[in-house]
N, CA, C and O atoms as CSV, one atom per row, in Angstrom:
chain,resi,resn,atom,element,x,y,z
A,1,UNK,N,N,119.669,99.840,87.920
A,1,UNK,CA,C,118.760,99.453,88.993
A,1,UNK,C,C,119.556,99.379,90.293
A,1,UNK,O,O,120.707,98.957,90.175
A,2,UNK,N,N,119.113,99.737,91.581
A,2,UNK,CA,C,119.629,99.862,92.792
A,2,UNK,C,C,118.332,98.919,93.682
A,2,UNK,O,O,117.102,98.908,93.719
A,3,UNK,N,N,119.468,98.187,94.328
A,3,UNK,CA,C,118.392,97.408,95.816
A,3,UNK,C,C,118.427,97.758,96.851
A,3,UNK,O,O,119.591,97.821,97.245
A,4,UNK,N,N,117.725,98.044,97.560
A,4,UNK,CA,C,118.217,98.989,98.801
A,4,UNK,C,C,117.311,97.705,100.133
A,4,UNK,O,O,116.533,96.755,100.057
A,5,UNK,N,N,117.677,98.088,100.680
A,5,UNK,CA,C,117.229,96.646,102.002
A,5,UNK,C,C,117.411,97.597,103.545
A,5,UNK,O,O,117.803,98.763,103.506
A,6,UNK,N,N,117.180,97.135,104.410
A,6,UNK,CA,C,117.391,97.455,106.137
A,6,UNK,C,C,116.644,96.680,106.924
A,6,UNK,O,O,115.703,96.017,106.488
A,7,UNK,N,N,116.997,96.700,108.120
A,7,UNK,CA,C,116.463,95.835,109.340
A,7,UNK,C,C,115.575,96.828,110.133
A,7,UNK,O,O,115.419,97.972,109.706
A,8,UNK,N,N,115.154,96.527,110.959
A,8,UNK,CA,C,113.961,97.346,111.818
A,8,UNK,C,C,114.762,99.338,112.246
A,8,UNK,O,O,114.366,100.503,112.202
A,9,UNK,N,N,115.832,98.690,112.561
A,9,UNK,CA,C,116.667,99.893,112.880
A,9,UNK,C,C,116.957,100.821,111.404
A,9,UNK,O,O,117.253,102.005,111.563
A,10,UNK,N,N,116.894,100.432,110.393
A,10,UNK,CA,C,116.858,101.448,109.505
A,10,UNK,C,C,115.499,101.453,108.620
A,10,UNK,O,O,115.649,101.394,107.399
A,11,UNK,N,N,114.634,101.496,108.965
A,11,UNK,CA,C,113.617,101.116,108.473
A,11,UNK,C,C,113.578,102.562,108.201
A,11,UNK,O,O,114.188,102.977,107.215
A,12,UNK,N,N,112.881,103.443,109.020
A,12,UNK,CA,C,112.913,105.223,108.633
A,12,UNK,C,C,113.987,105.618,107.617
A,12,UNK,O,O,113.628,105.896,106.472
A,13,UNK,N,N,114.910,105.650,107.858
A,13,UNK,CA,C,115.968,106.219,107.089
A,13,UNK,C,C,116.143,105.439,105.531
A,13,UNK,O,O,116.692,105.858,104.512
A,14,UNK,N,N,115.376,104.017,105.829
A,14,UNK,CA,C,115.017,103.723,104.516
A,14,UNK,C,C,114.076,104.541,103.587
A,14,UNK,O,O,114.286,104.910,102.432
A,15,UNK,N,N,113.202,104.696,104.222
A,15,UNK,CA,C,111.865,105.867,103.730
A,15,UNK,C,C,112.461,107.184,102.901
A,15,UNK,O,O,112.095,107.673,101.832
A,16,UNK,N,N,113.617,107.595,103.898
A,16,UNK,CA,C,114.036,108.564,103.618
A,16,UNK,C,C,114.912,108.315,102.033
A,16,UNK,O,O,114.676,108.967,101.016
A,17,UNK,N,N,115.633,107.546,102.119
A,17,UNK,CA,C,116.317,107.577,100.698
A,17,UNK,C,C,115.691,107.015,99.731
A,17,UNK,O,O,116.013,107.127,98.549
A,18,UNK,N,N,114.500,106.196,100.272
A,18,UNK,CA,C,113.767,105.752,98.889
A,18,UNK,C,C,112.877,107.170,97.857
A,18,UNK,O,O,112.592,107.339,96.671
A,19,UNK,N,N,112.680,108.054,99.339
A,19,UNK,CA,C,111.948,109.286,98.722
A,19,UNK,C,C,112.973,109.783,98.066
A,19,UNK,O,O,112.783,110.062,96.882
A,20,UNK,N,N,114.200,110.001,98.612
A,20,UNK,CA,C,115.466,110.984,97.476
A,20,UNK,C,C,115.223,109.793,96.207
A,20,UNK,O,O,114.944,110.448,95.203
A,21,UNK,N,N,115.221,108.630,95.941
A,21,UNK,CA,C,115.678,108.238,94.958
A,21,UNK,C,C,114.164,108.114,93.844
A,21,UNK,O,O,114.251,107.809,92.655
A,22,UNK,N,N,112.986,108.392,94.487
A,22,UNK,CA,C,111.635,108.756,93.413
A,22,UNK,C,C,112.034,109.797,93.095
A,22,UNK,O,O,112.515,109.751,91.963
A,23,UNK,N,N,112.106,111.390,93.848
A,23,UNK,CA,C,112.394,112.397,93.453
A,23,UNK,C,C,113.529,112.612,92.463
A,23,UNK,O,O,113.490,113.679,91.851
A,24,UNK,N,N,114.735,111.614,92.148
A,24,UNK,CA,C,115.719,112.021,91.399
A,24,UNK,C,C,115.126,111.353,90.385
A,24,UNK,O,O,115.621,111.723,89.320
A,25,UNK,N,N,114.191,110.440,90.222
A,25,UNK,CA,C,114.028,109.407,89.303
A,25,UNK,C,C,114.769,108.090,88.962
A,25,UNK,O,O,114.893,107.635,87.824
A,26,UNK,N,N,115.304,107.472,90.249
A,26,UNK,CA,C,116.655,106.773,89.956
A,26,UNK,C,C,115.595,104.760,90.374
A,26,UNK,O,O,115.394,104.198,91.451
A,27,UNK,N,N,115.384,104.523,89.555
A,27,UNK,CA,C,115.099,102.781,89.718
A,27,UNK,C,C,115.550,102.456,90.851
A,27,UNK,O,O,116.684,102.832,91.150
A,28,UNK,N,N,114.724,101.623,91.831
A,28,UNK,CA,C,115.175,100.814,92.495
A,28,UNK,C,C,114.242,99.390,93.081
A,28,UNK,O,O,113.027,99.235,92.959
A,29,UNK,N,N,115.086,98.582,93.644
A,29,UNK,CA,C,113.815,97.549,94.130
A,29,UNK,C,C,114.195,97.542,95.784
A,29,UNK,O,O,115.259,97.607,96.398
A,30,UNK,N,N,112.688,97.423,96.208
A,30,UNK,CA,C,112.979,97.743,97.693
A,30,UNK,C,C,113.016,96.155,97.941
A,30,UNK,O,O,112.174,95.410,97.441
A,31,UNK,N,N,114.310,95.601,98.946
A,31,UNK,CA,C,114.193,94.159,99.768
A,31,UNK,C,C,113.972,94.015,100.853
A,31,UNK,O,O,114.344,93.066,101.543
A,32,UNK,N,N,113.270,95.016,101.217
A,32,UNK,CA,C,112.403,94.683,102.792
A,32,UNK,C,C,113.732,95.602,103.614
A,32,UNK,O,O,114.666,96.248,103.139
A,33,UNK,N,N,113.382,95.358,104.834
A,33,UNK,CA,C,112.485,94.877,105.997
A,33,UNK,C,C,111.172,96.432,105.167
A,33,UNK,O,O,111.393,97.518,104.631
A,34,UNK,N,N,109.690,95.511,105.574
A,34,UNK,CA,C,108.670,96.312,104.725
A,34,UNK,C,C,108.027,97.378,106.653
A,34,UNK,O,O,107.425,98.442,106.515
A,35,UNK,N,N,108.233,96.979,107.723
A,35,UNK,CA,C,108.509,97.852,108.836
A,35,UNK,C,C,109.086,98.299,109.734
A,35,UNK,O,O,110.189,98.694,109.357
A,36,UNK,N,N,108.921,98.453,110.758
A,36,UNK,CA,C,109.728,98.647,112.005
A,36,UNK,C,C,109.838,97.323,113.200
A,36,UNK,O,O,110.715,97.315,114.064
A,37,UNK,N,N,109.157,96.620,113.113
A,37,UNK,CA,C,108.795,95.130,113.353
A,37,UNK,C,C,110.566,94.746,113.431
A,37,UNK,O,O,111.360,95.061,112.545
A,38,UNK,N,N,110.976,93.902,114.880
A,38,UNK,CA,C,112.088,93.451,114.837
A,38,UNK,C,C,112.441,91.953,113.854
A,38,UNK,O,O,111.855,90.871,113.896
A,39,UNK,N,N,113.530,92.349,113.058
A,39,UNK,CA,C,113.964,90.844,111.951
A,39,UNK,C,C,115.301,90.540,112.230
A,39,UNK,O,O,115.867,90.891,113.265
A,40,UNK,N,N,115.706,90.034,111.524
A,40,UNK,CA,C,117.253,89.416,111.487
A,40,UNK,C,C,117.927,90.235,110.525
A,40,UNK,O,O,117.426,89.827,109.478
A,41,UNK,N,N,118.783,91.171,110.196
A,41,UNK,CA,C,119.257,91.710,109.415
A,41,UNK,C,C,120.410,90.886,108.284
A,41,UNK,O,O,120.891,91.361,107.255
A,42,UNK,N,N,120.656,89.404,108.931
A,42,UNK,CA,C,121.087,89.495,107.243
A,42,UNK,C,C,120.787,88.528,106.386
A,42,UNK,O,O,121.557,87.837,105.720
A,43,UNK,N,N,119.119,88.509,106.460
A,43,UNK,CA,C,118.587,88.229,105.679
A,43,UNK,C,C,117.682,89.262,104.616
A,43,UNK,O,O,116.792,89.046,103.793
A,44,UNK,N,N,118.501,90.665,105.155
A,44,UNK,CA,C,117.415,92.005,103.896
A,44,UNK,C,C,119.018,92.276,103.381
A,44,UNK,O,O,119.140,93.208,102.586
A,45,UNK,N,N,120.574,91.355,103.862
A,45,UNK,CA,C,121.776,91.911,103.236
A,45,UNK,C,C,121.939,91.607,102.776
A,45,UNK,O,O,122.706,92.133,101.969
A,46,UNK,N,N,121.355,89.969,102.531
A,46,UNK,CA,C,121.176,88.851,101.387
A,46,UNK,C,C,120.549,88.932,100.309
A,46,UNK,O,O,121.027,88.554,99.239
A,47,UNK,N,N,119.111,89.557,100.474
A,47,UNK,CA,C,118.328,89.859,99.604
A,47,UNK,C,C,119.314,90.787,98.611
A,47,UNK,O,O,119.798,90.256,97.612
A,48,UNK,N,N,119.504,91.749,98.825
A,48,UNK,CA,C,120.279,92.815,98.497
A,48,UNK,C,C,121.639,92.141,97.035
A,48,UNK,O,O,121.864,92.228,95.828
A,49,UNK,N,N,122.082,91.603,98.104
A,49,UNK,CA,C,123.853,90.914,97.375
A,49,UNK,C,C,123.007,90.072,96.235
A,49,UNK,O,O,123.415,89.976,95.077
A,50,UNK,N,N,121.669,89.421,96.742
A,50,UNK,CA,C,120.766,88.174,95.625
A,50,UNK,C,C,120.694,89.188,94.507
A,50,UNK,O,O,121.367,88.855,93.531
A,51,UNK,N,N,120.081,90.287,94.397
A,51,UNK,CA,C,119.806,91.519,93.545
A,51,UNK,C,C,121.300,91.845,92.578
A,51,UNK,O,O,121.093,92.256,91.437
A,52,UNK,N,N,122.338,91.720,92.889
A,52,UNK,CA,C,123.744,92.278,92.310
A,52,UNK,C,C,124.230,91.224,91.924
A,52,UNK,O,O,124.793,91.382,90.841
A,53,UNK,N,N,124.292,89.979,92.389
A,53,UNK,CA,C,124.916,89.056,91.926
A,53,UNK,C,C,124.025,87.932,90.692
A,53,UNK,O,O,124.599,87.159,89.925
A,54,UNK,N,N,122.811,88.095,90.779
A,54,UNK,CA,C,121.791,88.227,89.911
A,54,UNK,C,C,122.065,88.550,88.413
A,54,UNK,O,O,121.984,87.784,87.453
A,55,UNK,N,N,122.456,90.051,88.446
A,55,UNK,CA,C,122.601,91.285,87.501
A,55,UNK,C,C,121.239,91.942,87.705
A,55,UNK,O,O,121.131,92.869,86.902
A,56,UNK,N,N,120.461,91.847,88.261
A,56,UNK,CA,C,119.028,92.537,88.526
A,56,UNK,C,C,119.461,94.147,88.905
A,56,UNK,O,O,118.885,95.102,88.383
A,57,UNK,N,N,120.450,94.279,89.790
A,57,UNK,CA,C,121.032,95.959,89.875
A,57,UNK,C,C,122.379,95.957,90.167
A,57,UNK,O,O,122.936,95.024,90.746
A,58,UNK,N,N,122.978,97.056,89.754
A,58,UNK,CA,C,123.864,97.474,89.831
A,58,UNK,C,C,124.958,97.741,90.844
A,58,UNK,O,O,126.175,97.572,90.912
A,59,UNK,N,N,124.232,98.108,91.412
A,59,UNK,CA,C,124.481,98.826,93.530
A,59,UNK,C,C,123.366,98.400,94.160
A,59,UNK,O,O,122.288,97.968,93.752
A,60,UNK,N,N,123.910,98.640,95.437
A,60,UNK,CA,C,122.780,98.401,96.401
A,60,UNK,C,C,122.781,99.450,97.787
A,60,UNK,O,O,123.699,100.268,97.851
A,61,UNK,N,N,122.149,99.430,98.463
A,61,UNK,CA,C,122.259,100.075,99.406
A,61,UNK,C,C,121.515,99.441,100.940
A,61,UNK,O,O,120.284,99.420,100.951
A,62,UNK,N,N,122.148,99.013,102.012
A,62,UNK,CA,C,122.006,98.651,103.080
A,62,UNK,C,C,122.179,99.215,104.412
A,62,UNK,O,O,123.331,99.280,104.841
A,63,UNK,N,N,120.988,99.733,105.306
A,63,UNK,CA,C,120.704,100.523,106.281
A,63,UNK,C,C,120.894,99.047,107.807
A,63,UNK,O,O,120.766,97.856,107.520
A,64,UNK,N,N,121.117,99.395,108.886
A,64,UNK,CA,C,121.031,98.864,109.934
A,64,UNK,C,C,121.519,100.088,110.802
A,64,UNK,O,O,121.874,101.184,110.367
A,65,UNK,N,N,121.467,99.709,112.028
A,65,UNK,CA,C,121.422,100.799,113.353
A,65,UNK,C,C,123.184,101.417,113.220
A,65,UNK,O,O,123.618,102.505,113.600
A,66,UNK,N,N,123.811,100.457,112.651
A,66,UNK,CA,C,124.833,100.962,112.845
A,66,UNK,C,C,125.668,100.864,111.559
A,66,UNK,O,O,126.477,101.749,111.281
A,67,UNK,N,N,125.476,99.795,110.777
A,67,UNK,CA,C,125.685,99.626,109.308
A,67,UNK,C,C,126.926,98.340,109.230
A,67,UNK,O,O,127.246,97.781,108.180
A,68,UNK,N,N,127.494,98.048,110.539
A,68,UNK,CA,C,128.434,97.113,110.940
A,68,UNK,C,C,127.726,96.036,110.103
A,68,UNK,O,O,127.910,95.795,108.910
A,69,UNK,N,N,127.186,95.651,110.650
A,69,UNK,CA,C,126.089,94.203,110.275
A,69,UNK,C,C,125.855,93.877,109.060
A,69,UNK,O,O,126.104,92.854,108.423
A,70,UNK,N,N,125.306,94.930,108.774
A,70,UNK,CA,C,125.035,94.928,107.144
A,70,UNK,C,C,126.564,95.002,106.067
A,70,UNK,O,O,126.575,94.585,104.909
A,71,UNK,N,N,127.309,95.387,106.504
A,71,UNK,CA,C,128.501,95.733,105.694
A,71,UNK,C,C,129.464,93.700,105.976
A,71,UNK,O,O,129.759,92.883,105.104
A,72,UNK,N,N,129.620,93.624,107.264
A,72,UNK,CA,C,130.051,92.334,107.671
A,72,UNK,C,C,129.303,91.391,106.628
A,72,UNK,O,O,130.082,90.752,105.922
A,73,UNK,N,N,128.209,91.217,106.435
A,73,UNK,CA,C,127.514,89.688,105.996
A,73,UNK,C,C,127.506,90.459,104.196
A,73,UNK,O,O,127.864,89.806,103.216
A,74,UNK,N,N,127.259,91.208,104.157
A,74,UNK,CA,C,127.385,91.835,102.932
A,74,UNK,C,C,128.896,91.261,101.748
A,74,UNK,O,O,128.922,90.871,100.580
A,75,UNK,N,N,129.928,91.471,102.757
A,75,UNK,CA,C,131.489,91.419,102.383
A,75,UNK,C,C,131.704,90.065,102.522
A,75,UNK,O,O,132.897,89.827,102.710
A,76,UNK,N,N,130.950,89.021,102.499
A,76,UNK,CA,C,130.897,87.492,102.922
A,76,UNK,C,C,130.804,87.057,101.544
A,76,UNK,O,O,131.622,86.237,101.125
A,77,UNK,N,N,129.805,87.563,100.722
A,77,UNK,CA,C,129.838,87.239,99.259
A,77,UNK,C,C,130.751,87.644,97.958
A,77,UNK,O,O,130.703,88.809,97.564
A,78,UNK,N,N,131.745,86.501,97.160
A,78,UNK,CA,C,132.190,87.196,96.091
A,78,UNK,C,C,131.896,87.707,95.275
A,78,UNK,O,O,130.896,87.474,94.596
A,79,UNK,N,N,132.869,88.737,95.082
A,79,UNK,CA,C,131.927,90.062,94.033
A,79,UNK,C,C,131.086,90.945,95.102
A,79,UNK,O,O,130.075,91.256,94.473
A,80,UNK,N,N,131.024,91.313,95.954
A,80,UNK,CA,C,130.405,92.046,96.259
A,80,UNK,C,C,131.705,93.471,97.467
A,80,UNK,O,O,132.755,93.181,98.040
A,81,UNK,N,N,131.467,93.937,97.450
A,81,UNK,CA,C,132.572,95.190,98.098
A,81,UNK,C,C,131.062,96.488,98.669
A,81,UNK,O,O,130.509,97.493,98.222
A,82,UNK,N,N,131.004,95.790,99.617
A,82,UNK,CA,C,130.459,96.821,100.625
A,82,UNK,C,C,130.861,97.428,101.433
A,82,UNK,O,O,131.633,96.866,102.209
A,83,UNK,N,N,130.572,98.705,101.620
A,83,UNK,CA,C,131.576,99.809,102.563
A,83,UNK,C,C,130.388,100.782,103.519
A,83,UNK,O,O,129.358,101.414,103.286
A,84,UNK,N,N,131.101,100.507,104.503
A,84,UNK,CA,C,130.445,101.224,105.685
A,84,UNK,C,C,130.846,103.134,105.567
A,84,UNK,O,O,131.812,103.652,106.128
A,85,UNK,N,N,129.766,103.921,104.654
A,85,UNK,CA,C,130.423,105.096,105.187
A,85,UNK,C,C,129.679,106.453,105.989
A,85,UNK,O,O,128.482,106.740,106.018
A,86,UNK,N,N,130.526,106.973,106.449
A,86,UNK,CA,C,129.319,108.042,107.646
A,86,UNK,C,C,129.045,108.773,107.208
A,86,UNK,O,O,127.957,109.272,107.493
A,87,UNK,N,N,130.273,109.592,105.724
A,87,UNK,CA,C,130.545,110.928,105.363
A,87,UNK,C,C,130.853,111.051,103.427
A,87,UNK,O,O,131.178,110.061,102.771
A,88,UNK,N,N,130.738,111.887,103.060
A,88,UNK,CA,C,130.604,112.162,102.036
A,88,UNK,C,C,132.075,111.958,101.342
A,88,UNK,O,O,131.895,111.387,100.266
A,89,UNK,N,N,133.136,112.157,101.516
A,89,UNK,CA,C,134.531,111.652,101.376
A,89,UNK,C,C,134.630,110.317,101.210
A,89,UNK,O,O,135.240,109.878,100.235
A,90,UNK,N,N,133.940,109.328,102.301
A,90,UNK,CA,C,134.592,108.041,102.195
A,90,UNK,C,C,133.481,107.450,100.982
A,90,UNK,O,O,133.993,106.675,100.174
A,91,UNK,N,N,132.296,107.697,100.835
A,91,UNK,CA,C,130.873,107.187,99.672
A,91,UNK,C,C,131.886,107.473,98.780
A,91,UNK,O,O,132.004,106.462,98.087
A,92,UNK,N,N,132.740,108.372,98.397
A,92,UNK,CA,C,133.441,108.628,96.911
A,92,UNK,C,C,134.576,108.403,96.772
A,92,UNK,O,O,135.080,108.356,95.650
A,93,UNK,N,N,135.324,108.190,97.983
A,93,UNK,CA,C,136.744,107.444,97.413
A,93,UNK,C,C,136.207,105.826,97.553
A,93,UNK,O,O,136.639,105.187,96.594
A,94,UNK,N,N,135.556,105.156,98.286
A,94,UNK,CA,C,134.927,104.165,98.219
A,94,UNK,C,C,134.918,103.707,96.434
A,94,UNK,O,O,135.497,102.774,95.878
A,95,UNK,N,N,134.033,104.760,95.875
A,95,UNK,CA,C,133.642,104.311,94.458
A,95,UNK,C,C,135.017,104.537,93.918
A,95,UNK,O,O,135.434,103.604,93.232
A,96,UNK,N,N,135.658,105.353,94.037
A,96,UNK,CA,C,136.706,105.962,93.196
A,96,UNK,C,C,137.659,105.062,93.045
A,96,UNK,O,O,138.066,104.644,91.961
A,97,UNK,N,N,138.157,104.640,94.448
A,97,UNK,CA,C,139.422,103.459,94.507
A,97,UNK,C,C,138.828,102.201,94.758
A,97,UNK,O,O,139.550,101.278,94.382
A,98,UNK,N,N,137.655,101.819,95.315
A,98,UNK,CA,C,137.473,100.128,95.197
A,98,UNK,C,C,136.105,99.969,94.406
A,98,UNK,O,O,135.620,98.839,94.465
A,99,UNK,N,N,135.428,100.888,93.699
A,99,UNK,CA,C,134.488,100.165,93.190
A,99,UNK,C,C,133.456,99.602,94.018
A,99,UNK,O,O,132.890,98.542,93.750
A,100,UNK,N,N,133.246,100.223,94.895
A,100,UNK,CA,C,132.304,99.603,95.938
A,100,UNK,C,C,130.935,99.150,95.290
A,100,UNK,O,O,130.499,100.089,94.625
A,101,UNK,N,N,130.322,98.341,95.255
A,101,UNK,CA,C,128.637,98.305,94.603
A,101,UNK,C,C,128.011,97.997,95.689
A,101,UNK,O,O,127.022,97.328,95.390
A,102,UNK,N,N,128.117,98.183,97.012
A,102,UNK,CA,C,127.106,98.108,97.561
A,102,UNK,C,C,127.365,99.584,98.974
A,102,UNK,O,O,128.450,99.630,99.553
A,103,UNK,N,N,126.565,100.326,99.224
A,103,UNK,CA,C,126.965,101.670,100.316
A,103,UNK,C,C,126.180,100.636,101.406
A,103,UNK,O,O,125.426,99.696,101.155
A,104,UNK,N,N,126.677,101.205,102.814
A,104,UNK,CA,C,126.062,100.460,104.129
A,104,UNK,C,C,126.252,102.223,104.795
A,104,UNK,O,O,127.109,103.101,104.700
A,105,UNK,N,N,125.145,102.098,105.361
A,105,UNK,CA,C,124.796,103.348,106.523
A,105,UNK,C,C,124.312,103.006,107.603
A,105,UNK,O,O,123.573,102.034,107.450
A,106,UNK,N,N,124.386,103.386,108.738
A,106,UNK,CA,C,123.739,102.864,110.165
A,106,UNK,C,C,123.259,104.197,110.548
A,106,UNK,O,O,123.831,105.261,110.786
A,107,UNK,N,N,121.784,103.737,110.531
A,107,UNK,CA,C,120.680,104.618,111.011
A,107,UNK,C,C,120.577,105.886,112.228
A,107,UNK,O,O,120.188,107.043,112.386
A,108,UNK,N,N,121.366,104.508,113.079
A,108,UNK,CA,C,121.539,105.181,114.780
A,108,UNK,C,C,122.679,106.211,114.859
A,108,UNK,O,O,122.798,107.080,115.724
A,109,UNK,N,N,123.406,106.003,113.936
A,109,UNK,CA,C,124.935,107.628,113.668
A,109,UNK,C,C,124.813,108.016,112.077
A,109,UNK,O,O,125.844,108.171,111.425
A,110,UNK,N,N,123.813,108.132,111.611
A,110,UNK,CA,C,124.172,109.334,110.766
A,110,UNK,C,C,122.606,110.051,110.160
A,110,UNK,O,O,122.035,109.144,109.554
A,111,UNK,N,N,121.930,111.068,110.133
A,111,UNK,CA,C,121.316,111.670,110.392
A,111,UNK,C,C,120.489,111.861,108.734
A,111,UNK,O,O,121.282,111.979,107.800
A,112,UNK,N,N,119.392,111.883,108.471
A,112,UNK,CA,C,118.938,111.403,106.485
A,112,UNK,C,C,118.931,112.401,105.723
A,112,UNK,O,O,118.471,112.372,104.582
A,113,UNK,N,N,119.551,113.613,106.385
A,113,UNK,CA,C,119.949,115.054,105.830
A,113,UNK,C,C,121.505,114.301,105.036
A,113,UNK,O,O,121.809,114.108,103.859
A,114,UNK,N,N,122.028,114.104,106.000
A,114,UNK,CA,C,123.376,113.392,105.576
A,114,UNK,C,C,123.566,112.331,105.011
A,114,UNK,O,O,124.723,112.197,104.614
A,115,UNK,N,N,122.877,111.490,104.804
A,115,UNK,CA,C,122.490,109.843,104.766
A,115,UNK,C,C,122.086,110.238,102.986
A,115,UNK,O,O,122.390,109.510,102.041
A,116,UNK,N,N,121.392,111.473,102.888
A,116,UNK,CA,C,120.412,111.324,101.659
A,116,UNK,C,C,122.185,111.825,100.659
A,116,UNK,O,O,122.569,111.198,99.671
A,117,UNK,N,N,122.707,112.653,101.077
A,117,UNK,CA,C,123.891,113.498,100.350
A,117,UNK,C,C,125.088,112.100,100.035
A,117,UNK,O,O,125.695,111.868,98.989
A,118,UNK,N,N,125.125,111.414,101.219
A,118,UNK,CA,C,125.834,110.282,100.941
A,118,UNK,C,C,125.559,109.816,99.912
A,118,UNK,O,O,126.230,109.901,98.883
A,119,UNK,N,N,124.167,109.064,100.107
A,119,UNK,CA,C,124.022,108.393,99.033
A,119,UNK,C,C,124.140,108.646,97.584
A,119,UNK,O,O,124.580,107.834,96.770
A,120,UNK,N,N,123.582,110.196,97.247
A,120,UNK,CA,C,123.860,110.868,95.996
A,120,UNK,C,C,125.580,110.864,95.795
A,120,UNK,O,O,125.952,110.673,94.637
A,121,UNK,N,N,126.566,111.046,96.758
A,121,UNK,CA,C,127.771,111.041,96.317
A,121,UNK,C,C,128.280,109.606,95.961
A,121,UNK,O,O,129.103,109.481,95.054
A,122,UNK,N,N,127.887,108.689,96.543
A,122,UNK,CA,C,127.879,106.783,96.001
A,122,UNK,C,C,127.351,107.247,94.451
A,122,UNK,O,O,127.877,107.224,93.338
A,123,UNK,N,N,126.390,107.562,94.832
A,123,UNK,CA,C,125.665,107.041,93.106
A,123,UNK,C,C,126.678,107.720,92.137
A,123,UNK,O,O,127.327,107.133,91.272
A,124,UNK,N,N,126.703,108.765,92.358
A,124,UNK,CA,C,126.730,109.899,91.362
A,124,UNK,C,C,128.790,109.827,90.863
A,124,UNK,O,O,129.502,110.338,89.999
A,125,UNK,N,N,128.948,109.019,91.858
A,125,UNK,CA,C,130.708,108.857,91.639
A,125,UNK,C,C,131.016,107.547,90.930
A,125,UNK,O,O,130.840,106.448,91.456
A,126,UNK,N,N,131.445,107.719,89.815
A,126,UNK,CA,C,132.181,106.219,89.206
A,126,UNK,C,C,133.440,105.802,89.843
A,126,UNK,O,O,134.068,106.432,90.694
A,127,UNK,N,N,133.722,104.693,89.341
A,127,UNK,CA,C,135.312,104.400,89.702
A,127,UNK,C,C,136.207,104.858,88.593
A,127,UNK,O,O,136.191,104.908,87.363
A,128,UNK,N,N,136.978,105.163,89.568
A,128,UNK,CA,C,138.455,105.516,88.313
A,128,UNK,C,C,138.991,104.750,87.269
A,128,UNK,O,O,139.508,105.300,86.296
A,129,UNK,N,N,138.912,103.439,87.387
A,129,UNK,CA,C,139.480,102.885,86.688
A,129,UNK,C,C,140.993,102.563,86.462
A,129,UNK,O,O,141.465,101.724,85.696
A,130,UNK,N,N,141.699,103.488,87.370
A,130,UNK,CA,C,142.824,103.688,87.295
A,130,UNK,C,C,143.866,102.291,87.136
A,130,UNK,O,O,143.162,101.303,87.348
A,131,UNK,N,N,144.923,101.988,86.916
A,131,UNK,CA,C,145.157,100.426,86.530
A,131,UNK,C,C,145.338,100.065,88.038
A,131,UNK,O,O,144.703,99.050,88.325
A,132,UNK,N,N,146.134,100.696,89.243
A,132,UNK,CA,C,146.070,100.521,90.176
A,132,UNK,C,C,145.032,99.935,91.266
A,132,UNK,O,O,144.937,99.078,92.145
A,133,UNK,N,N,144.321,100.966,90.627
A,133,UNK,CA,C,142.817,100.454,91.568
A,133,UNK,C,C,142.193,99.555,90.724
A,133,UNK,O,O,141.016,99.304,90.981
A,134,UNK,N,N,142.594,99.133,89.986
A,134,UNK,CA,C,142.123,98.092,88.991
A,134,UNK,C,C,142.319,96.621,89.545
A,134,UNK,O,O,141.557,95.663,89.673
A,135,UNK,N,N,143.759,96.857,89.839
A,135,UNK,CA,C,144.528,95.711,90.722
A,135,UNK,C,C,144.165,95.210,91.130
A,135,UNK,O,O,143.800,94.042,90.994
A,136,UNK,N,N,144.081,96.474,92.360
A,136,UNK,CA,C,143.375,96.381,93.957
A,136,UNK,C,C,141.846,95.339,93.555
A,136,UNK,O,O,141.735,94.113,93.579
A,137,UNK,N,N,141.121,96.089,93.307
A,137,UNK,CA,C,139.811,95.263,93.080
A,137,UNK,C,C,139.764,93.857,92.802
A,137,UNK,O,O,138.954,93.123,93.367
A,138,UNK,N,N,140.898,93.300,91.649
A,138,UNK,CA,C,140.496,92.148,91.355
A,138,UNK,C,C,141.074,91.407,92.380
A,138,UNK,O,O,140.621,90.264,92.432
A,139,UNK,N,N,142.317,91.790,93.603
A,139,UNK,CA,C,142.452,91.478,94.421
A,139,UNK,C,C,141.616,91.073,95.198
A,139,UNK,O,O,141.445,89.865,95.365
A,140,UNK,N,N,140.748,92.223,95.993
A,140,UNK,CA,C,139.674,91.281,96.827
A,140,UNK,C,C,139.347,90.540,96.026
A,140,UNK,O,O,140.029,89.520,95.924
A,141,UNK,N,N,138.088,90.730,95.044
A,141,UNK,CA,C,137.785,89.862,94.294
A,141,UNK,C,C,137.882,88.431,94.143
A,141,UNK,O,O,137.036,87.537,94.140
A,142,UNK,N,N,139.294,88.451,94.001
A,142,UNK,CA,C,139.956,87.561,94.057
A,142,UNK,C,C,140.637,86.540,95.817
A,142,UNK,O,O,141.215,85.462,95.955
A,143,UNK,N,N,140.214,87.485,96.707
A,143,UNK,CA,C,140.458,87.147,97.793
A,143,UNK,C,C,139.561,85.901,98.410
A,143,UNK,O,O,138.334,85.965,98.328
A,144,UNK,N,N,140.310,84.582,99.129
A,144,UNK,CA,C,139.266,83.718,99.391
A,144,UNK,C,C,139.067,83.564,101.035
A,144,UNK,O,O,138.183,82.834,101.483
């Protein structure tokens, strides 16, 4: 299961990946923002982290204008490793070397042609496991 959330500024580009993720067939629960109507964004980053830390899903995914916002209040909660990425490289070393479970995109720089490919490279990439990056992880993790 995947939670996907955004603030007024990613509200569209939410649309957009919720349609890639019916079309692939991939579960998810939507946590608002439900329009374009101005909100507080991190209260749909909360919702989101509530969803993962739960066990309700797995990953999550968080849209804002720029993805700063969402990635900042996101990375506030333990256990959670959210990563801001623009491009298809960083969605998969993201997963690869930290295990990221939550992707952050900002609406206003990156375009839902690109946004949609991202996201398929998050999903679709596990982590390595490697003992190194194993480390690393329980490090933050472990970070107070």
């Amino acid at each position: 299961m995947l939670a996907i959330g955004c603030d007024q500024a990613g509200y569209e580009l939410k649309q957009e990946i919720m349609k890639y993720l019916e079309e692939k067939g991939i579960a998810y629960k939507d946590c608002g923002t439900y329009s374009a109507d101005a909100v507080d964004y991190p209260v749909y980053a909360r919702a989101v982290v509530n969803e993962i830390l739960s066990g309700n899903a797995d990953k999550g995914i968080l849209i804002c204008g720029t993805g700063i916002g969402m990635s900042m209040t996101a990375n506030r909660y333990k256990g959670i490793r959210a990563a801001l990425c623009g491009d298809c490289f960083s969605a998969e070393a993201t997963r690869l070397h930290n295990d990221a479970n939550i992707l952050c995109m900002g609406a206003r720089v990156t375009g839902p042609g690109l946004a949609v490919k991202i996201t398929e490279t998050f999903l679709n990439t596990a982590f390595s496991g490697a003992e190194r990056h194993a480390r690393r992880v329980k490090m933050i993790d472990e970070a107070e």
